[in-house]
C-alpha positions in Angstrom: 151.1 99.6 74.2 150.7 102.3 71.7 150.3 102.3 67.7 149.7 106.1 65.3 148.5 104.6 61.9 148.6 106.2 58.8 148.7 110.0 60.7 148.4 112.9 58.3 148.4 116.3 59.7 148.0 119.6 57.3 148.6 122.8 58.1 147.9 125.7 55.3 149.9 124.8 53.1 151.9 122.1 54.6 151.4 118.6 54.7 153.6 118.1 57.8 152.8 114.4 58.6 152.3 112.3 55.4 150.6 109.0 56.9 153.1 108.4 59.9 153.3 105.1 61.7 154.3 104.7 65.2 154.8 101.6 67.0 155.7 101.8 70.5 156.3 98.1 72.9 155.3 98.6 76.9 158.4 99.1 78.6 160.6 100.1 76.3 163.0 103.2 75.5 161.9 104.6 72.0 163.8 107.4 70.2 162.3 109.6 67.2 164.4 111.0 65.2 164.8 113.3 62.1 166.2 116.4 61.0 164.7 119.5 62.0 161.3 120.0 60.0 161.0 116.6 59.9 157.6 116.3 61.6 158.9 114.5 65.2 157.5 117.4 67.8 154.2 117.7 65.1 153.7 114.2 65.7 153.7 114.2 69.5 151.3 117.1 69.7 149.0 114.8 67.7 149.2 112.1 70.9 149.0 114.3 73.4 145.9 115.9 72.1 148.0 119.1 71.8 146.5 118.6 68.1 143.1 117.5 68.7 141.0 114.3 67.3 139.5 115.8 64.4 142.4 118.3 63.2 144.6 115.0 62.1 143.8 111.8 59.5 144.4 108.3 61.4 144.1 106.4 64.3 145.8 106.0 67.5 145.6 102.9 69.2 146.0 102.0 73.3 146.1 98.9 74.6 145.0 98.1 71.1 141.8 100.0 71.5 140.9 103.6 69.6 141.3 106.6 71.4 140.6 110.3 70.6 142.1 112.9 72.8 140.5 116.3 72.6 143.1 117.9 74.5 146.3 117.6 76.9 143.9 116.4 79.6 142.6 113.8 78.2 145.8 111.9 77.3 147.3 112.3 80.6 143.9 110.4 82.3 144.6 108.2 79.8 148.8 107.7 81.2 150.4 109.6 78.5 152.1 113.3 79.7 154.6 115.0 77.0 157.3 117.4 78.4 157.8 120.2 76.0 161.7 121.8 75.1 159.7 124.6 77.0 159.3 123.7 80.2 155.8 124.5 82.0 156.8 125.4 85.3 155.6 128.5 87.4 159.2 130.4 88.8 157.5 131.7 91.5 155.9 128.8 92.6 157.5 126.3 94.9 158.3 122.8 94.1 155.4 121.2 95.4 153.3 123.6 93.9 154.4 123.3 90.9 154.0 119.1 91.1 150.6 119.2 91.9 149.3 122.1 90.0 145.9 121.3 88.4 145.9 118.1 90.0 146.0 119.3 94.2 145.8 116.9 97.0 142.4 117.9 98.7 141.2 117.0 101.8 137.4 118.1 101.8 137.5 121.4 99.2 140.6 122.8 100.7 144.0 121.7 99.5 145.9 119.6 102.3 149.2 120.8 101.8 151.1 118.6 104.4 150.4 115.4 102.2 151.1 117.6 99.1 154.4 118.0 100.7 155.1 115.0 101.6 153.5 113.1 98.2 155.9 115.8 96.4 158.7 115.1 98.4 158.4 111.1 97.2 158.0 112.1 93.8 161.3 114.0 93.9 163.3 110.6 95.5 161.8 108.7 92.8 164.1 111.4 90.1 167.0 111.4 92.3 166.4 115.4 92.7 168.1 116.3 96.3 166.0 119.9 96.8 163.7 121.2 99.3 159.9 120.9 98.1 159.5 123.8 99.6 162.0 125.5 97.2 161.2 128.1 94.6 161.8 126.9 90.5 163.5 130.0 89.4 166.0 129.2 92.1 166.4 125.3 90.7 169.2 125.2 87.5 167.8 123.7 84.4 168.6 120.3 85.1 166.9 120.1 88.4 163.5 122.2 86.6 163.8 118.9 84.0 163.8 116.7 86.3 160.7 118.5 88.5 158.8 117.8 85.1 159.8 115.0 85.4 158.4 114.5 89.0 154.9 116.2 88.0 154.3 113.5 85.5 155.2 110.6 87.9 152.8 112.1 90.1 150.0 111.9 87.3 150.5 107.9 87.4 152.3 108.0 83.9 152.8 105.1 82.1 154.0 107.1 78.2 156.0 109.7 79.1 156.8 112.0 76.3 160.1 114.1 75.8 161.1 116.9 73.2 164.6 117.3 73.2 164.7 117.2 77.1 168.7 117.2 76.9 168.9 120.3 74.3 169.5 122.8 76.8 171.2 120.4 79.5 175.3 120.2 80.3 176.8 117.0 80.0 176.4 115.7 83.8 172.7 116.7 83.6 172.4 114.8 80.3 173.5 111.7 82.1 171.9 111.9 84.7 168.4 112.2 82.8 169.1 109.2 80.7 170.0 107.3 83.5 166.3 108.4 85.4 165.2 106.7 81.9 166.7 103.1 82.6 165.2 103.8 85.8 162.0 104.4 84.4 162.3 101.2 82.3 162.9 98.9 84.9 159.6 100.5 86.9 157.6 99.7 83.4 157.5 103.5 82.4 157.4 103.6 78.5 159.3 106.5 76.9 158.8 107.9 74.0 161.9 110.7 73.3 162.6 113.3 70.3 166.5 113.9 70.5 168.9 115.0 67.7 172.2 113.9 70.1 173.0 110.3 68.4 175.3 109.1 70.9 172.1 109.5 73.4 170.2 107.5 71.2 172.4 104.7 71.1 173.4 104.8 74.3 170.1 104.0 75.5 167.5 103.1 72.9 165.4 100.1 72.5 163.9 100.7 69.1 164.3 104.0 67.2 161.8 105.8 64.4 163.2 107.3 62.0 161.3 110.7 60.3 161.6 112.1 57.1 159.8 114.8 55.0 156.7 113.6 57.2 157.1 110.3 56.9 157.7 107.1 58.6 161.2 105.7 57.1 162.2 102.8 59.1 161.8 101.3 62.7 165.4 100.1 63.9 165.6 97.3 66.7 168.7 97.7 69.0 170.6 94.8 67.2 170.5 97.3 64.0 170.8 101.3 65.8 173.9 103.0 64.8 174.5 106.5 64.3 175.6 105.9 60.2 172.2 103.6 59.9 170.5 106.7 61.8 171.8 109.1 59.6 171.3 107.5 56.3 168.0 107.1 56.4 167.8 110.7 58.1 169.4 112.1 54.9 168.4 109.6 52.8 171.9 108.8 51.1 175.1 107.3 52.5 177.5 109.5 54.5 181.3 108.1 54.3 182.8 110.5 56.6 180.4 111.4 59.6 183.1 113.8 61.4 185.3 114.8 58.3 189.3 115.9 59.0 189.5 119.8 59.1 192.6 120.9 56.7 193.8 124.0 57.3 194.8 126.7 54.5 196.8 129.9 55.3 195.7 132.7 54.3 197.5 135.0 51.7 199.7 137.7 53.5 198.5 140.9 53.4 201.0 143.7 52.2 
């Protein structure tokens, strides 16, 4: 469904993407990861058109056909809509607002908020999220304003849905819950595309993962071949024996 070839991005200074390759099958759960600085977030602001056509080297390919995004809008007419670490949600706003902000339900050139409501309303079913559309976002935890972004994108008829570290700030139950909206996803032929540094995530759920190093593309691992020492190893680039060493303990001298 998706290919980045040879994608070289430059900032002053910094080459931060050194001809990256992404390959990305319909339907499937892809993980990118890498150690901080690594160039995963740089890469998905290229897609999205966060990083316009023109400011990057390469090509991305949909449905095997070119496409040049010249900003976020473009990419999500196209299906693709990235959730940032930082969500974009109004506090103030309801809900349902915030689903359908940018994109309202109009009937004529008013908005028709009773289908707004009720559109949002199925929106939230389809993430599990038990809340009133008619509730406020700064009154939602973190967990339920993830999985309202989540919501907004369905609503925009995704088919690539794009997270950064959507689990960084989330408790265990919430984590669990998101990856499990994932398989969900999956089985409704959503492709994700998800930057995470939590391994046991990854190989929890991960079809395929891309690995990123220093800017560039390292290896693509099947799910036959994902473990966290593989993932690691080619993070670092060397072997690492002891992944969680034993911590020894050594008194300290008395103080007289």
């Amino acid at each position: 469904i998706l290919e980045m070839k040879s994608i070289t991005k430059i900032f002053p200074g910094v080459k931060a993407l050194d001809e990256v390759s992404l390959s990305v099958k319909e339907g499937e759960i892809h993980f990118i990861v890498g150690e901080n600085g690594a160039g995963k977030s740089t890469l998905m602001k290229v897609l999205s058109g966060i990083y316009p056509t023109g400011t990057y080297e390469g090509k991305i390919l949909l449905d095997n056909k070119p496409v040049h995004f010249r900003n976020i809008a473009d990419s999500e007419t196209a299906g693709l809509v990235i959730i940032n670490q930082e969500l974009a949600l109004i506090p103030e706003l309801t809900v349902y607002e915030n689903i359908y902000l940018a994109h309202e339900i109009k009937k004529g050139i008013t908005i028709d908020w009773n289908k707004t409501i009720h559109e949002a309303s199925k929106q939230l079913a389809r993430v599990k999220l038990n809340v009133n559309p008619d509730s406020k976002i700064k009154d939602l935890n973190v967990g339920q304003q993830q999985l309202v972004e989540i919501a907004k994108a369905l609503s925009k008829n995704v088919r690539i849905l794009i997270l950064d570290e959507p689990t960084a700030a989330l408790n265990e139950n919430d984590s669990e819950n998101l990856l499990n909206l994932l398989l969900d996803l999956k089985k409704q032929g959503i492709t994700s595309i998800m930057i995470s540094h939590k391994l046991k995530e990854v190989t929890a759920i991960a079809d395929r993962v891309t690995v990123i190093r220093d800017g560039k593309t390292i290896s693509t691992l099947s799910k036959e071949k994902i473990s966290e020492s593989r993932i690691i190893k080619d993070m670092v680039g060397r072997e690492i024996n002891n992944i969680y060493p034993e911590k020894t303990y050594t008194p300290s001298k008395e103080i007289v």
